[in-house]
C-alpha positions as CSV (number, residue, x, y, z in Angstrom):
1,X,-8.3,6.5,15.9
2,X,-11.5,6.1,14.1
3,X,-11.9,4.0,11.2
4,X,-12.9,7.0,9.6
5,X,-9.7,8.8,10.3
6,X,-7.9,5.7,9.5
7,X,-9.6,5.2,6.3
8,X,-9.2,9.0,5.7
9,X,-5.2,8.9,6.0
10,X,-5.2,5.9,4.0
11,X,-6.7,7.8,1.2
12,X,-4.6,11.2,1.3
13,X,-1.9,10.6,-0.7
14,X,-3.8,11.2,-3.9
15,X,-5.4,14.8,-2.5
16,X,-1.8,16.0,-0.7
17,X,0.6,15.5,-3.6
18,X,-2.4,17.4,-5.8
19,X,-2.6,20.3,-3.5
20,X,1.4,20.6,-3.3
21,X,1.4,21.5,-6.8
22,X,-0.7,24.7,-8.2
23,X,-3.1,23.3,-10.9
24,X,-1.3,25.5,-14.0
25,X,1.8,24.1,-12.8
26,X,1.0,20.5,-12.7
27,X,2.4,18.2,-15.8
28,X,0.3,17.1,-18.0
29,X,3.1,16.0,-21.2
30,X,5.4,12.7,-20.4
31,X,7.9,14.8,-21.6
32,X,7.4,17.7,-18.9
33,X,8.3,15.0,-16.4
34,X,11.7,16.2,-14.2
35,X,13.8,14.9,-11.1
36,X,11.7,18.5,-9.6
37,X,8.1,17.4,-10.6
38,X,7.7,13.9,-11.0
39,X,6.2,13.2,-7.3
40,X,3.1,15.3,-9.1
41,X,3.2,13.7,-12.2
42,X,1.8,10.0,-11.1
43,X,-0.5,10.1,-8.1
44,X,-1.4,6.8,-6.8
45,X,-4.8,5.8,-7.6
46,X,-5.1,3.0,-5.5
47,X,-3.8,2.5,-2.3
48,X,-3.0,-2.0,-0.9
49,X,-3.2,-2.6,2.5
50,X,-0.7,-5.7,3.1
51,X,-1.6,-7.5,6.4
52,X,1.6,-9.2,7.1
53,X,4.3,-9.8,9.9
54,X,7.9,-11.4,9.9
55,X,7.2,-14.2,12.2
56,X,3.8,-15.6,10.0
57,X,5.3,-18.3,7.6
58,X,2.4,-17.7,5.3
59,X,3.6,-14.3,4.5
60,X,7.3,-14.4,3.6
61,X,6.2,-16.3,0.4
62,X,4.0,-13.6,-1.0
63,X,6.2,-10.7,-0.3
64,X,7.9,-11.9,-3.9
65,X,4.3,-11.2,-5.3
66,X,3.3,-7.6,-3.6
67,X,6.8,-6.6,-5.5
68,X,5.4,-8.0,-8.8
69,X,1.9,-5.9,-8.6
70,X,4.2,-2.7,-7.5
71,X,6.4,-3.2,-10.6
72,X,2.8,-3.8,-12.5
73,X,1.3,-0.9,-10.6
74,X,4.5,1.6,-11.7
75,X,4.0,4.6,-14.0
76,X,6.2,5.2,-17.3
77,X,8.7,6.7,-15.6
78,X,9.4,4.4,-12.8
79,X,12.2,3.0,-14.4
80,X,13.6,6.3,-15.6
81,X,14.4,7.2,-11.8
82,X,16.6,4.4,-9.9
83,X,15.9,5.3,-6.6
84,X,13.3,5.2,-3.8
85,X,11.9,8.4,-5.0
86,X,10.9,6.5,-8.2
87,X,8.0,5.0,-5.7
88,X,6.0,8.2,-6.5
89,X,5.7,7.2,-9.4
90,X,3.6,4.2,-9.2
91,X,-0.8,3.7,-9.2
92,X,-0.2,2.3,-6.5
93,X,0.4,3.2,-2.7
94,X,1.4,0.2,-0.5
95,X,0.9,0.2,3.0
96,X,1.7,-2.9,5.1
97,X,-0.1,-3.1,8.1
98,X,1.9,-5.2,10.5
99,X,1.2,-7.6,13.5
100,X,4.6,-6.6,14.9
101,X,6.8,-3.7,15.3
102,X,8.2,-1.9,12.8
103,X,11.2,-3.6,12.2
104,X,10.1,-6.2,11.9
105,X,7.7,-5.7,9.3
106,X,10.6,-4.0,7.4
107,X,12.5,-6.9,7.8
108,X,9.5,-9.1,6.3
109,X,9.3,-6.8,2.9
110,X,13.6,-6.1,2.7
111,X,14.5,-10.1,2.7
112,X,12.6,-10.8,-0.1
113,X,13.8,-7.9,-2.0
114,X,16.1,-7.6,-4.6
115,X,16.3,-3.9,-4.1
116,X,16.1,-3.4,-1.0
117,X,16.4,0.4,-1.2
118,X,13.3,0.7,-3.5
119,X,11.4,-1.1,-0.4
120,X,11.8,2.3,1.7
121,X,8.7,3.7,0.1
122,X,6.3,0.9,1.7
123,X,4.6,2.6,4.7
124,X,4.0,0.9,8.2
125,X,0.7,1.9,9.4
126,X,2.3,1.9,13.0
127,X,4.4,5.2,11.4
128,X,1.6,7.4,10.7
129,X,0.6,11.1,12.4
130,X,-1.8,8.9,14.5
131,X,0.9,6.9,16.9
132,X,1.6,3.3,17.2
133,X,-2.1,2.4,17.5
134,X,-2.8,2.8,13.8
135,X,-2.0,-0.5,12.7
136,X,-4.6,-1.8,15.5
137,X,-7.6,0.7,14.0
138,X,-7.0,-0.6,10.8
139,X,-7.1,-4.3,11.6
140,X,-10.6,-3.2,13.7
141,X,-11.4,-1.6,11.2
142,X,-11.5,-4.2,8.8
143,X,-11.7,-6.9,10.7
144,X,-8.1,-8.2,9.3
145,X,-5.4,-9.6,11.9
146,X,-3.5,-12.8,13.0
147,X,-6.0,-15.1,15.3
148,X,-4.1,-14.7,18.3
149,X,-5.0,-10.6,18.3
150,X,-8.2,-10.8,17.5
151,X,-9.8,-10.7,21.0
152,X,-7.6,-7.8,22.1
153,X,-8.9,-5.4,19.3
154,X,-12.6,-6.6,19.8
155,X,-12.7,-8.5,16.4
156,X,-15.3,-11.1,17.1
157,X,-15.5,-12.7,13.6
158,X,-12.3,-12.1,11.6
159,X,-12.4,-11.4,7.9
160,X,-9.1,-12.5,7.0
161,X,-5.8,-13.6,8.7
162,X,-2.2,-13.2,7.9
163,X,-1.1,-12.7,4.9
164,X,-4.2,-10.5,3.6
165,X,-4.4,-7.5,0.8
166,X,-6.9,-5.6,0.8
167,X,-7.1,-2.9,-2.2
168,X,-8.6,0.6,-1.7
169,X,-9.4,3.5,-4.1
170,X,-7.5,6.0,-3.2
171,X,-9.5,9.0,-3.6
172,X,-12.2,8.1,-1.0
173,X,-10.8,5.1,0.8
174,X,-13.9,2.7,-0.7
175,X,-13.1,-0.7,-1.0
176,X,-12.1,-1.7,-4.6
177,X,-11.2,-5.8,-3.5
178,X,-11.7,-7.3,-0.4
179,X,-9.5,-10.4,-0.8
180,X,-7.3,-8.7,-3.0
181,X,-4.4,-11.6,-2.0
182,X,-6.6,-14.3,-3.7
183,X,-7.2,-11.9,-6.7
184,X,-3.3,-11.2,-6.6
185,X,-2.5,-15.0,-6.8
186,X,-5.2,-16.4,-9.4
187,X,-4.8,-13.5,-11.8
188,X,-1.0,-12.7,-11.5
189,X,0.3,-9.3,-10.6
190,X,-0.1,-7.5,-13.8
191,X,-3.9,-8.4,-14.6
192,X,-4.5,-7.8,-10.6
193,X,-4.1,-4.4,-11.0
194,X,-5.1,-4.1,-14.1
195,X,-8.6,-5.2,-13.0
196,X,-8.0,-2.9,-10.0
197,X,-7.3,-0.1,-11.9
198,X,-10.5,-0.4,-14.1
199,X,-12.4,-0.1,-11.0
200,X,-11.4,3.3,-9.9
């Protein structure tokens, strides 16, 4: 995969969920806002890749904080729906790229969890239409992994290690914040995206 077409799935969500719903019918009144249409109402605006895995002991700490921002990041009615499907209704679109299988990286995001069911709307990168390669274009792409995979996917000069966030707009897949982990931790989870969401 091409960090192109890596970049360019990253950024879909945002042009899919607009062209599943027929302009005329799409809400624009809070009040409009049903069980039927609410995965149209709030489209995610920004999309946080989380460069995590389950065996890094830097990363199980800040797993606490990635909830925070997506709490932060929801909508107004995020609340209203108590279930997985409420996800849709958040700014913003996590995706965690793991250094590890996909249980794994599960694993990392459900034991820190209080509500572990509302975790089934972060996506593994290793899940996508590509194959199980994704996560590895991404980290190339960016030049984001743990230092022992770094020479297997070419990165001569890493970026960042384990954990990393790095924020995207989700329209065109531009980089909105680069170290968006260090952002996430001096500012706190609500001003984060706050400062985020200005950007787009």
């Amino acid at each position: 995969m091409t960090k192109e077409n890596a970049i360019g799935w990253l950024g879909v969500g945002l042009q899919e969920i607009n062209a599943a719903v027929p302009p005329n019918q799409q809400s624009t009144n809070h009040e409009d806002v049903t069980d039927t249409n609410k995965q149209q109402y709030v489209t995610p605006k920004l999309v946080a890749l989380f460069f995590a895995a389950s065996w890094c002991p830097d990363c199980t700490p800040v797993v606490p904080l990635i909830k925070e921002m997506r709490c932060a990041a929801s909508g107004p009615y995020a609340n209203k729906f108590a279930t997985a499907q409420a996800a849709e209704d958040r700014h913003v679109r996590i995706v965690i790229v793991p250094s590890e299988g996909v249980d794994g990286a599960r694993a990392l995001v459900r034991s820190q969890s209080d509500a572990p069911d509302l975790w089934e709307i972060v996506e593994v990168v290793g899940e996508t239409p590509f194959g199980g390669d994704s996560a590895a274009a991404v980290k190339a792409s960016f030049s984001i992994c743990a230092s022992k995979e770094s020479s297997g996917l070419g990165i001569g000069a890493r970026k960042g290690g384990l954990p990393s966030l790095v924020v995207l707009d989700a329209r065109d897949g531009k980089v909105v914040d680069g170290n968006g982990m260090s952002t996430l931790e001096s500012k706190g989870a609500k001003q984060a995206v706050e400062t985020w969401m200005q950007a787009v």
